[in-house]
C-alpha positions as CSV (number, residue, x, y, z in Angstrom):
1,X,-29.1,-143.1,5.2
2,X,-31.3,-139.6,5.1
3,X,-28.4,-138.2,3.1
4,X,-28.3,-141.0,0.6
5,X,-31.4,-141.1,-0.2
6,X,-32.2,-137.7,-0.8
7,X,-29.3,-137.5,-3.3
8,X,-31.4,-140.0,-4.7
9,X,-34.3,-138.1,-4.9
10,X,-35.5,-135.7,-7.7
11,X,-36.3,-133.1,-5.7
12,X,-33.4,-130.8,-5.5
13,X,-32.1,-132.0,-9.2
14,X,-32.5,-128.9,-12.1
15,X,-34.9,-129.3,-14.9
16,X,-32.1,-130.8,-17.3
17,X,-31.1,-133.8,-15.1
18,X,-35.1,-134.6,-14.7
19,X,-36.0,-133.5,-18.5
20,X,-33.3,-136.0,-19.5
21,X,-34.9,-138.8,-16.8
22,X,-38.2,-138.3,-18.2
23,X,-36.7,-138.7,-21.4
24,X,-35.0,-142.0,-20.6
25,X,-38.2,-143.5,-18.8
26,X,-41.1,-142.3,-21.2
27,X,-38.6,-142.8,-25.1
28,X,-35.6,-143.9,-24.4
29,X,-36.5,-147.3,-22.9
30,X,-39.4,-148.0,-24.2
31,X,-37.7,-148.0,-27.5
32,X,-35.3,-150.4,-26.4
33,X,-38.0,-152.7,-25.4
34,X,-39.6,-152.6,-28.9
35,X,-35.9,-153.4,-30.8
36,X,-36.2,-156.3,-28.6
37,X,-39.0,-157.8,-29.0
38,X,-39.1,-156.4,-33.1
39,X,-35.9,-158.8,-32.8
40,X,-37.4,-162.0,-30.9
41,X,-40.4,-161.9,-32.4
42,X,-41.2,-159.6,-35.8
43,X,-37.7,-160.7,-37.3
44,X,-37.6,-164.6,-36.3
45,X,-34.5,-165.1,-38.5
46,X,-32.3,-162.9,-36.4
47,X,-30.2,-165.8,-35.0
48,X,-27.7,-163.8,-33.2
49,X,-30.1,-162.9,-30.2
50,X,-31.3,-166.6,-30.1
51,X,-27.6,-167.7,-27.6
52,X,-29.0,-164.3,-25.9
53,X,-32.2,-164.9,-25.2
54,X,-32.7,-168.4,-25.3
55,X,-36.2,-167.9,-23.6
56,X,-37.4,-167.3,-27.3
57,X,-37.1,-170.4,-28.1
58,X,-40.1,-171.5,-25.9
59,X,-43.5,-170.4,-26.7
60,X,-45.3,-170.3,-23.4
61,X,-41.6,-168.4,-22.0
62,X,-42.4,-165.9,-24.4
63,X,-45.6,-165.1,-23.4
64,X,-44.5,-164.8,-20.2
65,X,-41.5,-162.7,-20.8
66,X,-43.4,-160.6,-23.2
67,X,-45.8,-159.9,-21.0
68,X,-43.1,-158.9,-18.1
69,X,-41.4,-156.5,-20.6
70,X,-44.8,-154.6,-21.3
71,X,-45.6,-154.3,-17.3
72,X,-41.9,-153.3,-16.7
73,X,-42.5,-150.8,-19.3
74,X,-45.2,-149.5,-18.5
75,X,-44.7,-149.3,-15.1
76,X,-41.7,-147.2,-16.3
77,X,-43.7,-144.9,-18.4
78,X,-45.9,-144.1,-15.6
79,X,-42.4,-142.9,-13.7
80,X,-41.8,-141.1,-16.4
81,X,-45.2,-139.4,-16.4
82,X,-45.2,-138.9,-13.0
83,X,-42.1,-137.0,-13.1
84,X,-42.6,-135.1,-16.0
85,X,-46.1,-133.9,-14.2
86,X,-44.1,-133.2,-11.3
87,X,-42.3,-130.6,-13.7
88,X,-45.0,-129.2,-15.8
89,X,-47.7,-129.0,-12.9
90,X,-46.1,-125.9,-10.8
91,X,-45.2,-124.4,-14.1
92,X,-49.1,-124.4,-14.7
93,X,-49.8,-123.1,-11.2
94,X,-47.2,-120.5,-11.3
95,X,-48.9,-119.1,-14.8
96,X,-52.1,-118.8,-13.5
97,X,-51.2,-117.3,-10.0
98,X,-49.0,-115.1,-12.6
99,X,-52.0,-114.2,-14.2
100,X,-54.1,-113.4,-11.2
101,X,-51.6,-111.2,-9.8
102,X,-50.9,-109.8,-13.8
103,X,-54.9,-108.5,-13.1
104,X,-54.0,-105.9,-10.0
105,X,-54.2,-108.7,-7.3
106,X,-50.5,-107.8,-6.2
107,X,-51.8,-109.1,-3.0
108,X,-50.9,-112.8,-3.5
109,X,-48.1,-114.7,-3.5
110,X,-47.1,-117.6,-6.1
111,X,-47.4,-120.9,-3.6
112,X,-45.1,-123.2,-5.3
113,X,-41.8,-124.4,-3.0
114,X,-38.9,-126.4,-5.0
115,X,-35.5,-126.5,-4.4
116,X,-35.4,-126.2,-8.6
117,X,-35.4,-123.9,-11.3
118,X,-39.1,-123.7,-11.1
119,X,-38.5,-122.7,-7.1
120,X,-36.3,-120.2,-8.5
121,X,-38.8,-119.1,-10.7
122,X,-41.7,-118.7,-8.0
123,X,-39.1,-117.1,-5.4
124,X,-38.4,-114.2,-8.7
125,X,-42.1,-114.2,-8.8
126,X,-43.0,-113.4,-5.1
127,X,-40.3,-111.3,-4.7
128,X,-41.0,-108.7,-7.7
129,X,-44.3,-109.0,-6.2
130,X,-43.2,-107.9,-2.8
131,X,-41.3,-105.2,-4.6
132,X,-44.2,-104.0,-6.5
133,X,-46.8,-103.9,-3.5
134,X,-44.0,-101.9,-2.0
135,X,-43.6,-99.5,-4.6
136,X,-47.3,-99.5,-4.5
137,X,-47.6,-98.1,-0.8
138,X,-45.1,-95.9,-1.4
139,X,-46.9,-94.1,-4.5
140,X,-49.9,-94.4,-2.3
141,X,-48.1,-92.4,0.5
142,X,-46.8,-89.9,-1.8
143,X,-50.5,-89.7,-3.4
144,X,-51.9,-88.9,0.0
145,X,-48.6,-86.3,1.1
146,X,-49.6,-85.2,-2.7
147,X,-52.9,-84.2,-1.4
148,X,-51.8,-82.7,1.6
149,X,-49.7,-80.4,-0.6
150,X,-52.4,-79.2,-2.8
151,X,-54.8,-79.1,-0.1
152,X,-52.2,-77.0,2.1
153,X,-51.3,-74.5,-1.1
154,X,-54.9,-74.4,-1.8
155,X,-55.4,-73.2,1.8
156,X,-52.3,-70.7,1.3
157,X,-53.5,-69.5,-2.0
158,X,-57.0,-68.6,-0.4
159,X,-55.5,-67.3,2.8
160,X,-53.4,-65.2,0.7
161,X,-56.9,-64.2,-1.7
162,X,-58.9,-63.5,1.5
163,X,-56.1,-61.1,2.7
164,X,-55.8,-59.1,-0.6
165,X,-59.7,-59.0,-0.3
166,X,-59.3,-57.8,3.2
167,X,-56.8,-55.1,2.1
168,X,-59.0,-54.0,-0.7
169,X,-61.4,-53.2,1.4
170,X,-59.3,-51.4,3.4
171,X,-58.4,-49.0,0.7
172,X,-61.6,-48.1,0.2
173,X,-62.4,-47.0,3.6
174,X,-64.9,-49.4,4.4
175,X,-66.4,-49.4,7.2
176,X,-65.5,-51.3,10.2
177,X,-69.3,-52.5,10.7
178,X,-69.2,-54.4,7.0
179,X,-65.1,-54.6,7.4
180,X,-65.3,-57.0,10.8
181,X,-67.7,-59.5,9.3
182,X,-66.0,-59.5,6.2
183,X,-62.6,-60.5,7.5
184,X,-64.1,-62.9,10.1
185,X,-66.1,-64.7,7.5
186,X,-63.0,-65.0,5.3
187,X,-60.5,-66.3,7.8
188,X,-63.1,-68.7,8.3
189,X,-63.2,-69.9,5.1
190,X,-59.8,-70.9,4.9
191,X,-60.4,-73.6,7.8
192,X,-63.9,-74.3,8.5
193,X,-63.3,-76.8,11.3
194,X,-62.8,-73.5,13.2
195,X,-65.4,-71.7,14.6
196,X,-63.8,-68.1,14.2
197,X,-65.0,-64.6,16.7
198,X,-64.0,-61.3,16.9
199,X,-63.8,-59.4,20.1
200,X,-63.0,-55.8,20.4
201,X,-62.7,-53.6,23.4
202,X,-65.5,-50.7,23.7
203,X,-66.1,-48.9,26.9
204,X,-68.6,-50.5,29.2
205,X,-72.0,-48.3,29.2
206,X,-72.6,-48.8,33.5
207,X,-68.8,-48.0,34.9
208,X,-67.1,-46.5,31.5
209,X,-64.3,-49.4,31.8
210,X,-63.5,-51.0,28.4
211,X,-63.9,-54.9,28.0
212,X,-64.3,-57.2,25.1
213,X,-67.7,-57.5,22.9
214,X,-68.4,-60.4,20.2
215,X,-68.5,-58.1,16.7
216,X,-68.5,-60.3,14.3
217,X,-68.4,-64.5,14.4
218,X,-68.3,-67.0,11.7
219,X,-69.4,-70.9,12.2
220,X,-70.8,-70.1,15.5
221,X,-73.9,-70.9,17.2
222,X,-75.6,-67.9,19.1
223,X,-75.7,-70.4,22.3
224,X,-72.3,-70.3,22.1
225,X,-71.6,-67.1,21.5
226,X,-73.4,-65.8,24.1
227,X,-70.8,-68.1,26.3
228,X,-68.3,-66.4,24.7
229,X,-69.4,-63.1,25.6
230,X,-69.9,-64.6,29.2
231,X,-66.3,-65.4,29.1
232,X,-64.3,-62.4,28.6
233,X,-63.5,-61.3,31.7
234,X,-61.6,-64.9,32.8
235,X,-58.3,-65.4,33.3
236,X,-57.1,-67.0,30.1
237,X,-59.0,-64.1,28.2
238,X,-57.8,-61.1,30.8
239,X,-54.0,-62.7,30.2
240,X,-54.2,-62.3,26.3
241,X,-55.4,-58.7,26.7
242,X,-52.9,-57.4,29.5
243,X,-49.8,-59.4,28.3
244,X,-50.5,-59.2,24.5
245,X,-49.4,-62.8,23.9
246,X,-51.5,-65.4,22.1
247,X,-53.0,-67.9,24.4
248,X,-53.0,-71.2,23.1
249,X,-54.6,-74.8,24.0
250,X,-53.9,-78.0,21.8
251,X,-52.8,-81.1,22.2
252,X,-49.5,-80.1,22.4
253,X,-50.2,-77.0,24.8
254,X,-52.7,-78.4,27.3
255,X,-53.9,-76.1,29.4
256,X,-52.0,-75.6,32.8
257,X,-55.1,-74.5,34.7
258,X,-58.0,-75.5,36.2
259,X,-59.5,-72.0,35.0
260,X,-58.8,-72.8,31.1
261,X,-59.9,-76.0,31.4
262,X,-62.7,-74.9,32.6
263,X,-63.2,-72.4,29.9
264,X,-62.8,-75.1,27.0
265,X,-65.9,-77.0,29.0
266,X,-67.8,-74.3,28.7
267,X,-67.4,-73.7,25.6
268,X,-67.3,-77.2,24.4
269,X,-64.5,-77.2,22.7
270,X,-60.7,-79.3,22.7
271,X,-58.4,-76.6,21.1
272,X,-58.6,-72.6,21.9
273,X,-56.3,-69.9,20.8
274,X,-56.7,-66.1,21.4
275,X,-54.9,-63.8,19.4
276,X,-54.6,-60.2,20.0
277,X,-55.6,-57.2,18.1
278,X,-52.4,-54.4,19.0
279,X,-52.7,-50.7,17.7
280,X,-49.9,-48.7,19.1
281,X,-49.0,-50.9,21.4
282,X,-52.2,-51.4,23.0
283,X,-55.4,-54.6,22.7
284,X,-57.5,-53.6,20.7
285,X,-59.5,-57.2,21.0
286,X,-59.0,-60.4,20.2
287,X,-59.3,-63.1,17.4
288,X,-60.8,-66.8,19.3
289,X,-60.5,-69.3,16.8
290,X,-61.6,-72.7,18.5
291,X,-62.7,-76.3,17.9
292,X,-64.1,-79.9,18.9
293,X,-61.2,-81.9,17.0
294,X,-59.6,-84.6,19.1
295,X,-56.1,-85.5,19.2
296,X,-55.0,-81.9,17.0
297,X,-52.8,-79.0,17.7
298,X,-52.9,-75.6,15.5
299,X,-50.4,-75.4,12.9
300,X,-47.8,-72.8,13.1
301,X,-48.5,-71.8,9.5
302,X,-52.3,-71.1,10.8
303,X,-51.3,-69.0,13.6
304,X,-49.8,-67.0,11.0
305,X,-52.3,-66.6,9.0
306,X,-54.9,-65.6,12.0
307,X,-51.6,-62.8,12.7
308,X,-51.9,-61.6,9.3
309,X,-55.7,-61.2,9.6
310,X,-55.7,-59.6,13.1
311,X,-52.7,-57.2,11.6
312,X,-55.4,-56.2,9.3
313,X,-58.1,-55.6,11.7
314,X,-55.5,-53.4,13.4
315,X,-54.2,-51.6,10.6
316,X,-58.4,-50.9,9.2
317,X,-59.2,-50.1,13.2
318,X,-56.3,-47.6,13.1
319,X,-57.2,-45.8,9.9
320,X,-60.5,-45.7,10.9
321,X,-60.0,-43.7,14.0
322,X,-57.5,-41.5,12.0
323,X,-60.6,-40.5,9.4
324,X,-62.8,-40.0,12.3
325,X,-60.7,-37.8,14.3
326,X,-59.8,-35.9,11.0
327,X,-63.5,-35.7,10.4
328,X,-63.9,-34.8,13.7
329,X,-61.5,-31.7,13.1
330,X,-62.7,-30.8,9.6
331,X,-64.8,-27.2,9.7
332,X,-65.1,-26.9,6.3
333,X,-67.9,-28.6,3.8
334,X,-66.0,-29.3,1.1
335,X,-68.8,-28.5,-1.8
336,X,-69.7,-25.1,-0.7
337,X,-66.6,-23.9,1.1
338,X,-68.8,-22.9,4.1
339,X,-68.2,-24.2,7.8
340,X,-70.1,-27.9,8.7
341,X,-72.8,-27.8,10.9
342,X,-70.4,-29.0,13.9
343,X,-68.1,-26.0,13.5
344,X,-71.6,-24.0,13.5
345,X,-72.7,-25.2,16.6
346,X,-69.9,-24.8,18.5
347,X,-69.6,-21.0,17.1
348,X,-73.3,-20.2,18.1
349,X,-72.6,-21.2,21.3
350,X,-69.6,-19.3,21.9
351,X,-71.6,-16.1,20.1
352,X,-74.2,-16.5,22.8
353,X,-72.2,-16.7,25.0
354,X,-69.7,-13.3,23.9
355,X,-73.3,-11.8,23.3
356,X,-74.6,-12.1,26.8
357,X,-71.6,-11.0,28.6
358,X,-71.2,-7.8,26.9
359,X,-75.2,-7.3,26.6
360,X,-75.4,-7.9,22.4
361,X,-78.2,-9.5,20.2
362,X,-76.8,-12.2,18.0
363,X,-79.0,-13.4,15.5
364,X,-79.2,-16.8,13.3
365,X,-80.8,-17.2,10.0
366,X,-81.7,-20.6,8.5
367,X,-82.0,-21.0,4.7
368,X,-83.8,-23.8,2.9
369,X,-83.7,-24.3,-1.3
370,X,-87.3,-24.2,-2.6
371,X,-88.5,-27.3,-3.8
372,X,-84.9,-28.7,-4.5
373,X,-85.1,-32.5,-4.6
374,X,-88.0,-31.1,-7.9
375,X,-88.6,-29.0,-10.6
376,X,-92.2,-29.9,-11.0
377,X,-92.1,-33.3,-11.8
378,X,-88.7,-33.1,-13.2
379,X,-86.2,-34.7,-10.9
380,X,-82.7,-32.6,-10.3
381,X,-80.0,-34.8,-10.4
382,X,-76.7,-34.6,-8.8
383,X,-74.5,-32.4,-10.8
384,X,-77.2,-30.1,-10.9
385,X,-77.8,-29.5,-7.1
386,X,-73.8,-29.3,-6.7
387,X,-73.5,-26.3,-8.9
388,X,-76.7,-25.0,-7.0
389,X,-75.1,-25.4,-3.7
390,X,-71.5,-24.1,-5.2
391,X,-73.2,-20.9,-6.4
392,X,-74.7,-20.2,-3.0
393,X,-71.4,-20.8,-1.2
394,X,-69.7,-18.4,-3.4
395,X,-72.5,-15.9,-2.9
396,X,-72.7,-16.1,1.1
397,X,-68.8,-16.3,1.6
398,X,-68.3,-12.9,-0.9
399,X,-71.8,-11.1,0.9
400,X,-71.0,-11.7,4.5
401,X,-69.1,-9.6,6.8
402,X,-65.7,-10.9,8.7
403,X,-67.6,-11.4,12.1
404,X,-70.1,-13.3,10.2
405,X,-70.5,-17.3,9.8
406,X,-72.3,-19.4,7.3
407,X,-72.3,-22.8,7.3
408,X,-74.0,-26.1,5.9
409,X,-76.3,-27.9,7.7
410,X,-77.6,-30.0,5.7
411,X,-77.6,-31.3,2.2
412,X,-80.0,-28.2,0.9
413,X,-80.2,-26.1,4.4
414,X,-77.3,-23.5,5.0
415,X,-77.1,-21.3,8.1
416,X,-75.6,-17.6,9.7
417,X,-74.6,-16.2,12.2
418,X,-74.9,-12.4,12.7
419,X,-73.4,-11.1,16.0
420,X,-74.6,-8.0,16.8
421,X,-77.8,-8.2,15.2
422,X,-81.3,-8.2,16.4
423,X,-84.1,-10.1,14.6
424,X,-85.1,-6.3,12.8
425,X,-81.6,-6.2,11.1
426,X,-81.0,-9.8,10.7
427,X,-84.4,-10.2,9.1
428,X,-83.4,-7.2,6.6
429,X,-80.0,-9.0,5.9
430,X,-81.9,-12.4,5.7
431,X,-83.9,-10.4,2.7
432,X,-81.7,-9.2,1.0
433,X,-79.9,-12.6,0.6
434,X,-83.1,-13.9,-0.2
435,X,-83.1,-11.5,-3.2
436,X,-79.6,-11.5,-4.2
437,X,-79.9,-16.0,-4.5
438,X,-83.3,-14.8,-6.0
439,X,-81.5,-12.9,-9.1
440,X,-78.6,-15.4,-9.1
441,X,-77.6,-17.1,-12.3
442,X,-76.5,-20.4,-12.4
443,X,-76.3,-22.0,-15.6
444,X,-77.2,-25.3,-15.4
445,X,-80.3,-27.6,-17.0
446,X,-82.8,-27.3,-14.2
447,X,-82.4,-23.7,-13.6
448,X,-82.4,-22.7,-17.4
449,X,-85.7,-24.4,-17.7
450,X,-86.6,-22.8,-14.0
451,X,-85.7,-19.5,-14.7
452,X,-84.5,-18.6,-10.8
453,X,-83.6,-20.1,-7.7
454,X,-85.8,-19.3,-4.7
455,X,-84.9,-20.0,-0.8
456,X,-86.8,-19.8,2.6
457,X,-85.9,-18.0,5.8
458,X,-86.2,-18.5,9.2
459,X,-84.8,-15.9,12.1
460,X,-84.2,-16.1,16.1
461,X,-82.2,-14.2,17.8
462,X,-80.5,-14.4,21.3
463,X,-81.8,-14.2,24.1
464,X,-85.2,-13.3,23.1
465,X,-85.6,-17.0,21.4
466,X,-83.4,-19.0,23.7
467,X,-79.6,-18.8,25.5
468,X,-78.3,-21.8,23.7
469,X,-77.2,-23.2,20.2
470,X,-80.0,-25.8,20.2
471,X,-83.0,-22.9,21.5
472,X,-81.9,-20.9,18.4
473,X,-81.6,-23.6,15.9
474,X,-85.4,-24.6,17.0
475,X,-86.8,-21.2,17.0
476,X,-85.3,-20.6,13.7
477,X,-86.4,-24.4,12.1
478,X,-89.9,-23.2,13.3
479,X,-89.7,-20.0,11.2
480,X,-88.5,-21.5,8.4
481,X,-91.6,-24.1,8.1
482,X,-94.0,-21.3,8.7
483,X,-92.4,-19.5,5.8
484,X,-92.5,-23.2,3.7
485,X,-96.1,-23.4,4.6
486,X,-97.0,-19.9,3.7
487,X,-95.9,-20.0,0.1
488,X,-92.3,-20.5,0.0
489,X,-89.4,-17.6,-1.0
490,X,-89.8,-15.7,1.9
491,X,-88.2,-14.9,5.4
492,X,-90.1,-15.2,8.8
493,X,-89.4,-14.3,12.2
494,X,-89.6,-16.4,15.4
């Protein structure tokens, strides 16, 4: 019975079969209705419909018929309606939920559910929907893995900036005082969720041992660095050094010890990782970089990076010893040509000492330029005290004997040593290079307008003024201010 009458019903029929219904009930009856009762009634001569409809024939009949046909029709009509409402309605709710969704509201669905062509329609509808809020999410995932690309080449591109910088600065010989900073601040500044510190090793003033000392620290609180520095001798920080390895502690490396944990408490933070700093093989310190974010682990590229830097450090730390110990074994001032004042120390004492054993004066003369830094009140620039200084190397290293040294000592103060001289004969020596610098000509601006060049002496001699390098150097400074207070261009004894 359920079957029968739902192939009765207009529900799962296509528009056609129910545009030709509504046809039927709302035109095509109705118009027969009219031709019948134009025929009964309008045209009273038709006499062929008379045998018919033999109802015409009585007045009150009529009435009553006619009346039945209008109900009847309009009882159809309203079918008719009824069903053609039943087919324009959803198209009207399927426009404007069309529309809505046409205005970025992919959210919604079209709500209409027929077994028609206008079900058909609203199924098309949802489901291009559905495909276009899935397209959606997907654009909106590769927006954000978009980001996460230029974000990450960003961080690359300055990682890779910062390390040039860092190099630069290396090839210039900067120092490792401004170099350390430098590199820490950069390395900072590629992740600043990091707070970033620099430990080196430098012997321990009390036993002489070396251990690790904050030098330079970048989004740190001095609260916490002064943990930091409490922390260098544990376990996890002693492992880094001795093993060379970098200790790390993330989410996906929790730490294994009580020890670390503790050290992450301390310091406050979630993730740690120690890197060291190698030269020849050995620690040299250690990069920290650490931080409070939950539920992260360092990325491999980062740990790179933070290599690359502490490389750097290495590499700077490495040259830097190298100039030091080459400065270190440099005897010879490179603008005069004369020995440094470390070579001149070291050769008075061995002098002194040479001089006592064998029962011999050794004397030392200090020089000083008269009023150097001015001509009056005209100001001698560089180039000019260079060529100064140049002319007086020349002249000392082509007067002096073999046994003889002369050195710098500082940037207008030269020094010499004469073995086997007593203050008598060093003094006469001493004045006769006073003389000699006196008369020399050196052809630059100040001294053209100058006329000469005038110097200052001072003399001590061993062991009369002192048994060591220091003594003589004093007794001799001494002189040489009593000679600057007396008038200047002269030489005076101890």
């Amino acid at each position: 019975m359920s079957k029968w009458l739902k192939n009765l019903s207009l529900g799962p029929r296509g528009l056609t079969y129910k545009r030709a219904i509504v046809f039927c009930l709302m035109s095509g009856f109705p118009l027969l209705v009219m031709v019948l009762l134009a025929g009964l009634y309008i045209y009273p001569y038709t006499d062929w419909l008379k045998p018919i409809f033999p109802i015409a024939q009585d007045p009150m009949a009529s009435i009553k018929w006619v009346t039945l046909v209008i109900v009847l029709t309009m009882v159809v009509s309203l079918v008719g309606w009824v069903v053609f409402m039943e087919i324009i309605a959803p198209i009207i709710t399927i426009a404007r939920e069309t529309e809505i969704i046409a205005k970025g509201h992919i959210e919604r669905d079209v709500t209409v559910k027929r077994e028609d062509e206008i079900g058909d329609l609203s199924a098309a509808i949802n489901t291009m929907t559905s495909r276009i809020r899935s397209n959606m999410e997907e654009l909106k995932q590769f927006g954000d893995r978009t980001k996460e690309l230029n974000l990450d080449i960003h961080k690359k591109i300055l990682a890779l900036s910062n390390l040039l910088q860092v190099g630069n600065l290396i090839s210039q010989k900067t120092p490792m005082d401004e170099l350390m900073p430098f590199a820490v601040q950069k390395l900072y500044q590629i992740n600043e969720d990091d707070i970033i510190a620099l430990l080196l090793m430098q012997p321990d003033a009390e036993h002489g041992q070396p251990e690790l000392i904050v030098r330079a620290t970048a989004g740190c609180p001095d609260r916490q660095t002064l943990i930091l520095q409490s922390l260098v001798t544990a376990p996890l920080f002693r492992q880094a050094v001795q093993s060379q390895t970098v200790q790390l502690i993330d989410q996906a490396h929790p730490a294994a010890e009580a020890e670390s944990a503790s050290v992450l408490e301390r310091l406050g933070c979630t993730n740690l990782v120690l890197i060291p700093v190698t030269v020849k093989g050995k620690c040299f310190g250690l990069f920290v970089c650490l931080n409070t974010l939950a539920q992260r682990a360092f990325q491999d590229d980062y740990l790179e990076v933070v290599k690359v830097f502490a490389k750097q450090v290495a590499i700077a730390s490495e040259h830097d010893f190298l100039v030091k110990k080459a400065e270190a074994l440099t005897v010879i001032d490179e603008l005069t040509g004369l020995y440094n004042h470390k070579y001149l120390r070291h050769q008075l004492n061995e002098e002194i000492k040479r001089s006592m054993r064998y029962q011999r004066p050794c004397a030392l003369v200090i020089f000083d330029i008269d009023e150097f830094g001015t001509l009056g009140s005209a100001p001698v620039n560089a180039e000019e005290r260079q060529a100064a200084l140049k002319g007086l190397g020349a002249l000392l290293r082509q007067r002096l004997s073999d046994i003889d040294r002369a050195a710098r000592l500082d940037d207008d103060t030269l020094a010499v040593i004469l073995p086997d001289r007593n203050k008598r004969e060093a003094t006469q020596e001493a004045e006769e290079l006073r003389k000699e610098i006196e008369a020399l000509p050196i052809n630059t601006g100040i001294f053209r307008s100058k006329k000469r060049l005038t110097v200052s002496a001072g003399v001590s001699e061993n062991p009369i003024d002192g048994s060591t390098a220091d003594a003589l150097l004093e007794k001799a400074g001494g002189a040489l201010r009593t000679a600057k207070s007396l008038g200047k261009n002269r030489v005076m004894v101890a």
